[in-house]
C-alpha atoms as one frame of an Amber mdcrd trajectory, in Angstrom:
protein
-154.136 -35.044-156.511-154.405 -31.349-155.203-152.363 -29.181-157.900-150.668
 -25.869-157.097-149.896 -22.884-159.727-146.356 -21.874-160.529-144.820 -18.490
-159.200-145.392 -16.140-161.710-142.217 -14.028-162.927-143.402 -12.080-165.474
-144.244  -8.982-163.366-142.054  -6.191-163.082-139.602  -5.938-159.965-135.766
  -5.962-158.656-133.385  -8.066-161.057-130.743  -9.702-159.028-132.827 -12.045
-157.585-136.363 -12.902-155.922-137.707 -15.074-153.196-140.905 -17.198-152.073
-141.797 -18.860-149.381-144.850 -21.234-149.437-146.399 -24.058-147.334-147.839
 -26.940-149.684-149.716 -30.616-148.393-148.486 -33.559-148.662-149.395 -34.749
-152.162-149.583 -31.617-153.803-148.229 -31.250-157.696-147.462 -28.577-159.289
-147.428 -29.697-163.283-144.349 -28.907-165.458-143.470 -25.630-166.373-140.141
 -23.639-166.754-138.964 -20.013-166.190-136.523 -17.733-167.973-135.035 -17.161
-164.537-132.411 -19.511-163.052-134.142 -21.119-159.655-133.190 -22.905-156.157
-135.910 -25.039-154.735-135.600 -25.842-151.374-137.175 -26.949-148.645-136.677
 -26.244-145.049-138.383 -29.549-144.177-140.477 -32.413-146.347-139.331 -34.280
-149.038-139.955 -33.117-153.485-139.894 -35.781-156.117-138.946 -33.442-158.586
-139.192 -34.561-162.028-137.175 -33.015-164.907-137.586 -34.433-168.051-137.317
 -38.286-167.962-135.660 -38.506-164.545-136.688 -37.785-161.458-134.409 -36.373
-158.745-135.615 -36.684-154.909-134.672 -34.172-152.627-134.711 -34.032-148.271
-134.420 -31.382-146.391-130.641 -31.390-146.753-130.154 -30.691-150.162-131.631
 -28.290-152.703-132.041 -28.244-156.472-130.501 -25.955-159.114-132.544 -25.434
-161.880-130.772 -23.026-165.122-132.983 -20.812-166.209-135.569 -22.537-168.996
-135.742 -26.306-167.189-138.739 -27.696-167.300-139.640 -29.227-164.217-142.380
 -30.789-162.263-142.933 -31.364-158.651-144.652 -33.876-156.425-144.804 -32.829
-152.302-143.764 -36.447-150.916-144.420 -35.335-147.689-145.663 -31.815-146.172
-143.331 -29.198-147.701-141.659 -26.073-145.933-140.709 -24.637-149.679-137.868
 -21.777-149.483-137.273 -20.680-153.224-134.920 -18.159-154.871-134.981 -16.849
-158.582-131.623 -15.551-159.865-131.723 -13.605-162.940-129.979 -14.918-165.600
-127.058 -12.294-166.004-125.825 -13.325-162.728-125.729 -16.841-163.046-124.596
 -17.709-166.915-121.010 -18.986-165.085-122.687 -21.483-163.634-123.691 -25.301
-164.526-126.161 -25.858-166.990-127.405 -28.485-165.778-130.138 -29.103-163.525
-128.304 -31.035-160.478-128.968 -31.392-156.547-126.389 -30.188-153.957-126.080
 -30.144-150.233-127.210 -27.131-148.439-124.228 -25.661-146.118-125.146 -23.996
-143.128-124.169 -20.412-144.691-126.146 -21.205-147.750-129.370 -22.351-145.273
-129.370 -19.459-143.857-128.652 -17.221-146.732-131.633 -19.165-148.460-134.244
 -18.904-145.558-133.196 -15.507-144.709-134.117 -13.820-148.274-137.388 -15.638
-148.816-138.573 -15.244-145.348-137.390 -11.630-144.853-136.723  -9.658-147.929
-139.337  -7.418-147.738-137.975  -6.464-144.190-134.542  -5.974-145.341-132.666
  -3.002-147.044-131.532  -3.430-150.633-127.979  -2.991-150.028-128.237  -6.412
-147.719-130.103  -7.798-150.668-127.795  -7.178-153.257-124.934  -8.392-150.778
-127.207 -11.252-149.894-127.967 -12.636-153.332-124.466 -12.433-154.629-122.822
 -13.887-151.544-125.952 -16.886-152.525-124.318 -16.896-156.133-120.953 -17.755
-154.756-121.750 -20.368-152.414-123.874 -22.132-155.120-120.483 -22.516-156.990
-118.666 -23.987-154.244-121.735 -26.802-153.013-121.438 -30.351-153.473-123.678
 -32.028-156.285-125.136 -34.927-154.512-128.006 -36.685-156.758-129.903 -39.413
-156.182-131.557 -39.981-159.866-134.590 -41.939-160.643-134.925 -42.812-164.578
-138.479 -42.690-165.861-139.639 -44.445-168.535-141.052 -42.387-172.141-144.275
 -42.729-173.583-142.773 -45.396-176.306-144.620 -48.285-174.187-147.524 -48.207
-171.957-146.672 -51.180-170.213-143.382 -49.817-168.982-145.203 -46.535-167.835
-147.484 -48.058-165.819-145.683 -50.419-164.172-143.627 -48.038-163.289-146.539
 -45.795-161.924-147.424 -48.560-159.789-144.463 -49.020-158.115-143.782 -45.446
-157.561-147.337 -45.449-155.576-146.081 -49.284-154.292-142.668 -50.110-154.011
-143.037 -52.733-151.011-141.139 -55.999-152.044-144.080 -57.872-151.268-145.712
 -57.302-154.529-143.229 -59.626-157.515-141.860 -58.199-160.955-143.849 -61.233
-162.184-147.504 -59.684-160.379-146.426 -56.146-161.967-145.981 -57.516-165.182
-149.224 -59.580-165.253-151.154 -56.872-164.245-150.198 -54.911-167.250-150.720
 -57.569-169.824-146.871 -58.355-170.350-144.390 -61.200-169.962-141.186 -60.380
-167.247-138.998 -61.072-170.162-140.803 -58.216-172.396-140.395 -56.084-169.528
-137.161 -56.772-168.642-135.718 -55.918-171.869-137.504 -52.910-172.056-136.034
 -51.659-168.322-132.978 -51.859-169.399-133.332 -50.331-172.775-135.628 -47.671
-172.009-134.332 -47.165-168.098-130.870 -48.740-168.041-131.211 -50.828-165.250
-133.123 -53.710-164.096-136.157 -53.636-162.244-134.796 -54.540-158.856-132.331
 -51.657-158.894-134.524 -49.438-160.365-137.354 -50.360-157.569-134.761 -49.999
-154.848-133.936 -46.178-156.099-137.648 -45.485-155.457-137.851 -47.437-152.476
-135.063 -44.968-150.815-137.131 -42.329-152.041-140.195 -43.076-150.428-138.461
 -43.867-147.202-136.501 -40.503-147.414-139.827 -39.388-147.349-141.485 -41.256
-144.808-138.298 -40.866-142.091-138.553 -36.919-143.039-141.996 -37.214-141.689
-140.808 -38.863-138.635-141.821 -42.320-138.881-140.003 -45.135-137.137-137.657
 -46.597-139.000-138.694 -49.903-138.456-142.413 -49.179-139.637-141.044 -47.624
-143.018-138.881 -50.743-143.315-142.254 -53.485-143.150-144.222 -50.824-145.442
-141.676 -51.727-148.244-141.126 -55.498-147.267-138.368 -55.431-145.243-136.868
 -56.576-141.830-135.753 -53.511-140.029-132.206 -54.744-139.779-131.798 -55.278
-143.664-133.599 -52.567-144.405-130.893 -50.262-142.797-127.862 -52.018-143.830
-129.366 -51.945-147.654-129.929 -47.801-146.643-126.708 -47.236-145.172-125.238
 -49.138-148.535-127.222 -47.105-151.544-127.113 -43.298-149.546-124.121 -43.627
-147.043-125.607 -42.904-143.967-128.226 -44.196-141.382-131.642 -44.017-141.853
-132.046 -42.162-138.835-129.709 -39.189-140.473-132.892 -38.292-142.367-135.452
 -37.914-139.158-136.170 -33.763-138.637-133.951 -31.563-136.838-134.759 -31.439
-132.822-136.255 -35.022-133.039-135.801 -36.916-129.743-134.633 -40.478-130.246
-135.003 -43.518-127.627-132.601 -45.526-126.635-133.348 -48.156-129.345-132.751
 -45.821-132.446-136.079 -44.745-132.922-138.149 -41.602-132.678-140.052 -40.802
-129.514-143.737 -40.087-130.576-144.786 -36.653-129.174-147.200 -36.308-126.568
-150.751 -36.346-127.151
C-alpha cells in the first residue's frame, strides 16, 4: 500500500488555527501518529477508514472527524480522497469533547472548513481569526453521528487475521466456517473470541464493514446494484438491510451533481 507522511506542526506560525488541503489515491495510508494540536479531518469527497485505537470509525463525505489534541490515529483512503483539514490549537478548544467522535458537516461548517484550507493564504487575518472561531462554535453545536467498527488486539492472531480478511473481503459468499478454517481455528473458538475481544458476533460485526465498504464504493459512484453482488447480495435486500443499519438509501451516499436514471441508479458519464 502507497503510504503518505503526516502534516508536520512543529514549525513556527499563527496559533488559532491552521489548514491543509491535499489530494491522496485511493488506497493510500498514512500510519498512526498524533499531534499536540486538536484536528478536523474532512473530506470534500471519498471515503477514510480512520482507525483510532482499537476501533475504526468510517467517514463519507458528509461527516467529519474530531480528533482532541494527542489522538492517535491512522488512516486508510477507501476511495480517492478530497482531504480538507483544520488544526485548532489547543487553548481554543479545551471546552470541547475529549473524545475522538464523527459529526455531520452543516452547510455553514462546509463552507467554513473548505474556505480556510483552500484560501487562507488569500485571506486577511482578521477573517481568519473570525473564521476559525466562528469554526469553534459550530463544532459545539454538530451532531455526533458514528458508525464504529471494533478491531480486534494483538491477544490472538487468529482473530486479527480473520478480521483482516474480511475487511479486504466482506462479500457473504465467503462462510464464518471458510474464514475460520483458513486460519487454523474452529467457529466455536472464534466465536467466543468475537464476542469477548469485539463484543459482537461475526455476522454483525461483518455487516458494520460491509456498510463501510459500500459507503465507499457508492461514494465512488458505483451502481448500487453492482456494490450489492460484490458483497453477496440481491440488490433489493441489500438496500432494505442499508436503509435499516444507516437510515437512509443507498443512493443518499452517491456524489453531489450525480445524475440518476429513472431506475435509481447512476448514469455512467460519457466516454
Amino acid at each position: 500500500m502507497p503510504k503518505a507522511l503526516p502534516p508536520d506542526l512543529s514549525a513556527g506560525g499563527p496559533d488559532r488555527g491552521r489548514s491543509l488541503a491535499r489530494h491522496y489515491p485511493r488506497g493510500l495510508e498514512i500510519d498512526p501518529h498524533a499531534h499536540d494540536w486538536a484536528q478536523v479531518l474532512y473530506a470534500v469527497s471519498g471515503v477514510m477508514w480512520v482507525e483510532t485505537g482499537r476501533e475504526a470509525l468510517v467517514v463519507p463525505p458528509q461527516r467529519a472527524v474530531w480528533l482532541p489534541p494527542g489522538t492517535v490515529h491512522a488512516i486508510r483512503m477507501m476511495s480517492a480522497v478530497q482531504m480538507r483539514n483544520l488544526y485548532l490549537h489547543e487553548r481554543y478548544v479545551r471546552h470541547l469533547s475529549r473524545r475522538h467522535d464523527v459529526f455531520e458537516v452543516n452547510g455553514l461548517l462546509r463552507e467554513l472548513i473548505t474556505t480556510l484550507a483552500e484560501r487562507e493564504a488569500e485571506l486577511d487575518e482578521t477573517y481568519l481569526q473570525t473564521a476559525y472561531r466562528l469554526t469553534v462554535m459550530e463544532l459545539e453545536r454538530a451532531r455526533s453521528h458514528v458508525q464504529r467498527i471494533p478491531l480486534p488486539g494483538t491477544a490472538d492472531r487468529r482473530l486479527a487475521m480473520l478480521c483482516e480478511a474480511v475487511i479486504v473481503n466482506p462479500s457473504l459468499e465467503v462462510s464464518f466456517e471458510q474464514h475460520a478454517a483458513s486460519v487454523g481455528a474452529s467457529s466455536r473458538t472464534l466465536s467466543r473470541l468475537f464476542r469477548r475481544e469485539l463484543g459482537s458476533g461475526f455476522a454483525e460485526w461483518r455487516r458494520q464493514v460491509q456498510l463501510a465498504v459500500a459507503v465507499s464504493r457508492l461514494a465512488e459512484g458505483q451502481p448500487v446494484s453492482r456494490v450489492a453482488r460484490s458483497l453477496g447480495y440481491l440488490p433489493s435486500s441489500f438496500s432494505d438491510m442499508f436503509r435499516r443499519e444507516l437510515g437512509a438509501a443507498p443512493t443518499g451516499f452517491y456524489p453531489a451533481g450525480t445524475l440518476m436514471a429513472a431506475d435509481g441508479e447512476p448514469v455512467p458519464e460519457p466516454a
